[in-house]
ZAMARGU-4260 file (C-alpha; in steps of 0.2 Angstrom, whole numbers, plus 5000, padded with zeros to 4 digits):
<rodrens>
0) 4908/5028/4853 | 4924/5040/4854 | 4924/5047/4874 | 4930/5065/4872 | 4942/5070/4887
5) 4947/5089/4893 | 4964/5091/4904 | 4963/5106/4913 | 4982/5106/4922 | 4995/5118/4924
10) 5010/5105/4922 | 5015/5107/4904 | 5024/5090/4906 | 5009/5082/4912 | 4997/5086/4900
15) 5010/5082/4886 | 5010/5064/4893 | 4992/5063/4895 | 4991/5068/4877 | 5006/5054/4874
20) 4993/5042/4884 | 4978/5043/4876 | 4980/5043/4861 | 4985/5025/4860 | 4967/5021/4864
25) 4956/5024/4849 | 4941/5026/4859 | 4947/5041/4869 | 4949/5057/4858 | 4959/5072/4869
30) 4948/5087/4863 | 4959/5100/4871 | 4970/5105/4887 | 4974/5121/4898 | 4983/5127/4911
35) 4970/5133/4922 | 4952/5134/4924 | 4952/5154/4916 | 4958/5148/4897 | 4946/5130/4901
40) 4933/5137/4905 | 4928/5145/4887 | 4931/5130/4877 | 4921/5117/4889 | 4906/5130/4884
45) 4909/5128/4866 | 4913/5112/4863 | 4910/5100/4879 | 4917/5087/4882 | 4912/5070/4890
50) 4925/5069/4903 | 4936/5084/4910 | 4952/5077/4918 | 4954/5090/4932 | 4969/5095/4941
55) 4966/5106/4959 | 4981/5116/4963 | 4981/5128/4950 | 4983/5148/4945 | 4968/5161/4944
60) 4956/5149/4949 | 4957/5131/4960 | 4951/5115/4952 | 4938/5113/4966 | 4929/5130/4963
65) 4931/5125/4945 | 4922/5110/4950 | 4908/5117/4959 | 4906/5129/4946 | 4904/5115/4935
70) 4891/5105/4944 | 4882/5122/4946 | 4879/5126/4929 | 4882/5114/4918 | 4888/5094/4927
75) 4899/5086/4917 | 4908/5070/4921 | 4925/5075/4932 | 4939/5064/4934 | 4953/5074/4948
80) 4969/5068/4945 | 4982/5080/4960 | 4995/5078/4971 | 4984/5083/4985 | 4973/5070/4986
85) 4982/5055/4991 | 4975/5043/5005 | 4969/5050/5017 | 4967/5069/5011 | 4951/5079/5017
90) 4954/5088/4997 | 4949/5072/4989 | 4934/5070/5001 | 4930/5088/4996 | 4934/5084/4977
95) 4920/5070/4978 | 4908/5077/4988 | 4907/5094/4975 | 4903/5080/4964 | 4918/5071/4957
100) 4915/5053/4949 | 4933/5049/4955 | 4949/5055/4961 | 4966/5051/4955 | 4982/5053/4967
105) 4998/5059/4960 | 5017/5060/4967 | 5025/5077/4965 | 5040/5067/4960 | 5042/5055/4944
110) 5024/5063/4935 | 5026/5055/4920 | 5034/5037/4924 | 5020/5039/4935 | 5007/5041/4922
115) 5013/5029/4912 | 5013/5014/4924 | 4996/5019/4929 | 4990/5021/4910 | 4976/5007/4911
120) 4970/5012/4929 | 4966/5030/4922 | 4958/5023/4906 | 4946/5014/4912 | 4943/5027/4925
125) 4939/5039/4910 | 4927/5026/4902 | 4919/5023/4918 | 4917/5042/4922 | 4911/5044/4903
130) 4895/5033/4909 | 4891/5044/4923 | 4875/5056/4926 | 4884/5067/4939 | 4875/5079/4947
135) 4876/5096/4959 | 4883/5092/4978 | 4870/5093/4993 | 4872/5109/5002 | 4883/5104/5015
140) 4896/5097/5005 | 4897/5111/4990 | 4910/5119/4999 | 4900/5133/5003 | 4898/5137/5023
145) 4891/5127/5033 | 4885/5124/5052 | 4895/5113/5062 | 4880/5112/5073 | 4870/5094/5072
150) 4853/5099/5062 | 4838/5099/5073 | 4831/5080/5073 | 4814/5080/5066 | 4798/5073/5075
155) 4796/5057/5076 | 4781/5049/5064 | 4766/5042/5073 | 4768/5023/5076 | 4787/5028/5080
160) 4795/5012/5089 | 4802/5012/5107 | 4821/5016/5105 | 4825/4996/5113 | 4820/4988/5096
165) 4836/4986/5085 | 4832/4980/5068 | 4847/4985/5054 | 4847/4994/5039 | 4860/4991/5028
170) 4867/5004/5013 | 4879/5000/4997 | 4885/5012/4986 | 4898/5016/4975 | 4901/5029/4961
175) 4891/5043/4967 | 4886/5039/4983 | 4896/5049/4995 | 4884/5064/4990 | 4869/5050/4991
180) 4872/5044/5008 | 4872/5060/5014 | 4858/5067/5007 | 4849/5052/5015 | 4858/5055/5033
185) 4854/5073/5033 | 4834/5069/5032 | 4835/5054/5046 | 4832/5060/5064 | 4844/5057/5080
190) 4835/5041/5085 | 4832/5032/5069 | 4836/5013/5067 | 4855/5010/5067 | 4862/5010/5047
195) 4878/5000/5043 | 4886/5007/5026 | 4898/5000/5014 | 4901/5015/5001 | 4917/5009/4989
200) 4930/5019/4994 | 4951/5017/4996 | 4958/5014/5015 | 4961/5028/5024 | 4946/5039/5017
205) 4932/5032/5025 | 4937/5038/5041 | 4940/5055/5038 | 4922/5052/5027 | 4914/5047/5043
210) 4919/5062/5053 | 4914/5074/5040 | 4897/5067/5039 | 4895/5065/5060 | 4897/5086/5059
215) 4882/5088/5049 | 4871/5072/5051 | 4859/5072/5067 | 4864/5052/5068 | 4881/5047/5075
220) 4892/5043/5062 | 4908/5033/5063 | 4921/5021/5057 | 4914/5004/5061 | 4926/4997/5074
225) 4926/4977/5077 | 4914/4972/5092 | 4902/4988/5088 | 4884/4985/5092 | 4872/4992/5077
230) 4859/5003/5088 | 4848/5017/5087 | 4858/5034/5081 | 4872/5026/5075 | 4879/5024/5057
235) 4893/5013/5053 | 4905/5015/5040 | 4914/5002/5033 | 4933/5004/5034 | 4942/5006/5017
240) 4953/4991/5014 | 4943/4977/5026 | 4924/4969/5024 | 4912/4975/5035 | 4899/4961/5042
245) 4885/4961/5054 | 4881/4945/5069 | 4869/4944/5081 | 4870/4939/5098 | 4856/4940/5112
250) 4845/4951/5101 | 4858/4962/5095 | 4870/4966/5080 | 4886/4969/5079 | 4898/4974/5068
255) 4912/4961/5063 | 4927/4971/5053 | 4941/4957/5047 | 4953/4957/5031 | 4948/4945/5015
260) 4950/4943/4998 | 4942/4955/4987 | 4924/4952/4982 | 4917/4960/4964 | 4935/4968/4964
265) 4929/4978/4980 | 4936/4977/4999 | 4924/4983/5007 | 4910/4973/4995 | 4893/4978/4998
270) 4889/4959/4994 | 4900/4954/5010 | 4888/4963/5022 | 4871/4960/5014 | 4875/4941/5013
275) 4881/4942/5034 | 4864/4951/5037 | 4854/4938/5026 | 4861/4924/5037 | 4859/4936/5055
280) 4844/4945/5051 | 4834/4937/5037 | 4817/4947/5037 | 4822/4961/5051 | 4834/4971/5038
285) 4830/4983/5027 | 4843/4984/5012 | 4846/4999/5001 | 4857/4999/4986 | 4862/5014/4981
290) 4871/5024/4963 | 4887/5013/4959 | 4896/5006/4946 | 4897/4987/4940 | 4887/4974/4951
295) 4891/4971/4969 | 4879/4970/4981 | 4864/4964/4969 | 4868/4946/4973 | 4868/4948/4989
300) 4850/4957/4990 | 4845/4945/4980 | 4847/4932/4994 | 4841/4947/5007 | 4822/4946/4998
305) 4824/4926/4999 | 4825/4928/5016 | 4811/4941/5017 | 4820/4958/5022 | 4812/4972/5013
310) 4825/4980/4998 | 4824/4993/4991 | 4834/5003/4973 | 4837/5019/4968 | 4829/5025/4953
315) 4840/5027/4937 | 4833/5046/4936 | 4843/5049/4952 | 4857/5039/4949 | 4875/5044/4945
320) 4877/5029/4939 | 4863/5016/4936 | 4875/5000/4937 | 4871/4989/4955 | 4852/4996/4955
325) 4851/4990/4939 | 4857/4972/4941 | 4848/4971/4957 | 4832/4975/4948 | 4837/4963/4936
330) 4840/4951/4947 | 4821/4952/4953 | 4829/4958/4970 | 4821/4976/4974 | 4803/4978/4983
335) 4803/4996/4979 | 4813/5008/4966 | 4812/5026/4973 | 4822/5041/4968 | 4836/5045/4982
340) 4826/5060/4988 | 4812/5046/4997 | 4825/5034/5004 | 4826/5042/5018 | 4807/5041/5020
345) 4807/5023/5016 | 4819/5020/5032 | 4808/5031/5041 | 4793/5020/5035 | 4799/5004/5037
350) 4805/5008/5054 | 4786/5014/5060 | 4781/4997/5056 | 4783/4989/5071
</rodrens>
């Protein structure tokens, strides 16, 4: 199958190398280019493409309005590729919240030696992003105004348990799940059981991805720091660049943050802290894995349900991309397989148990 690719940029230069690019690949086909979002607009209604390669500085009208525009009306598989959104840059956090399935840094200096060393990293970014389902941005992240105000924390459900009980619920994600960890933070109350989070994502983002979700979540949510204790109201983030794994020690968890090698070709790996929270907590963890690319994370659920923790999938519907749910379920890992907008309910659920 021939995955047919849009470039919307206003650097003539660099669409003329992308156009260089991808047509060495037989299974890419560039169907058309423009300098802005105006001219693009048009010819993405009339013959859509499977991926848009999208630029964000850009005259008439910015890639990230474009973008949202997009994921409004009609989704389509975006791939940003700007020079401002390199590490650490709050726009690539806004890119992939609207709903971008990736974002690609560029220098402003040395485009198109630039393109051509990174010509297989952006291939294969295409392919992947042509498997994606993407879909519109939750409210707070769709770049439209929003409260800086925590929400107000929702009643506590009958059976509630007493905030001194600290069992650990564990979240991997990849492609797609910056929008789906939100969506399931924003319907979690103040004092919900504490969450450590491995979302795929380069250094320096996820702390910036951290803040922007404690502004809108009613949960505190933070980088995980080495030495954290996992306890009620508190989310942890797995830092970008290091594993992120739980121990326990008189009754409690904490975080351990270290270096490592790469694990499924991730640092953090969702395997890395689901296999530490097999060995620590066994049957008092509740695992959720999340939309994401490729694999990691279903091996180590896999041993989480051997050691009785309840596990639980999201649902191929709801998916950006049905990849580590898939092999989970596969894998025979997953008690439940529930569409994102009940995940939030099952940590609710599974809390109230006692």
């Amino acid at each position: 199958m021939t995955i047919k690719v849009y470039v919307v940029d206003d650097s003539a230069v660099v669409r003329q190398a992308l156009q260089h690019l991808l047509q060495d690949d037989s299974t890419i086909a560039l169907i058309g280019s423009a300098p802005n979002p105006l001219i693009a607009a048009p010819a993405i209604r009339k013959h859509r493409p499977d991926v848009l390669l999208l630029d964000i500085e850009m005259p008439g009208m910015d890639g990230l309005s474009f973008l949202r525009q997009i994921m409004a009306e009609a989704p389509i598989p975006t791939v940003i590729c700007s020079t401002l959104t390199s590490a650490g840059s709050s726009m690539a956090l806004e890119a992939l919240a609207a709903g971008a399935v990736a974002v690609i840094a560029k220098p402003r200096l040395g485009l198109k030696q630039y393109l051509e060393d990174t010509r297989r990293e952006l291939v294969q970014t295409l392919k992947a992003a042509a498997r994606a389902r993407p879909r519109a941005a939750v409210a707070s992240a769709s770049g439209c105004a929003r409260s800086t105000a925590r929400p107000t924390t929702p009643p506590a459900p009958a059976g509630r348990r007493t905030l001194s009980v600290n069992k650990p619920v564990l979240i991997g994600s990849s492609t797609g799940g910056t929008q789906a960890i939100e969506s399931v933070l924003l319907a979690l109350p103040a004092d919900s059981p504490g969450i450590a989070i491995v979302q795929h994502m380069p250094e320096k983002f996820t702390a910036m991805y951290a803040e922007r979700l404690n502004k809108v979540c009613a949960m505190t949510v933070r980088e995980a720091r080495d030495g954290d204790r996992l306890e009620r109201g508190l989310v942890l983030i797995a830092p970008g660049g290091r594993h992120l794994q739980l121990r326990k020690a008189a009754g409690q968890y904490f975080a351990v943050v270290a270096d490592g090698p790469h694990v499924n070709r991730h640092k953090p790996s969702v395997d890395v802290l689901f296999r530490s929270a097999a060995d620590c907590a066994g049957p008092d963890a509740l695992a959720i894995l999340l939309t994401g690319m490729g694999d990691d994370g279903a091996r180590g659920m896999k041993l989480l349900h051997q050691r009785g923790a309840r596990t639980v999938a999201q649902d191929e519907a709801s998916c950006v991309v049905f990849g580590m749910p898939k092999e989970a379920i596969r894998l025979g890992a997953v008690d439940e397989v529930l569409p994102i907008g009940r995940v939030a309910a099952a940590v609710l659920g599974f809390d109230a148990r006692g």
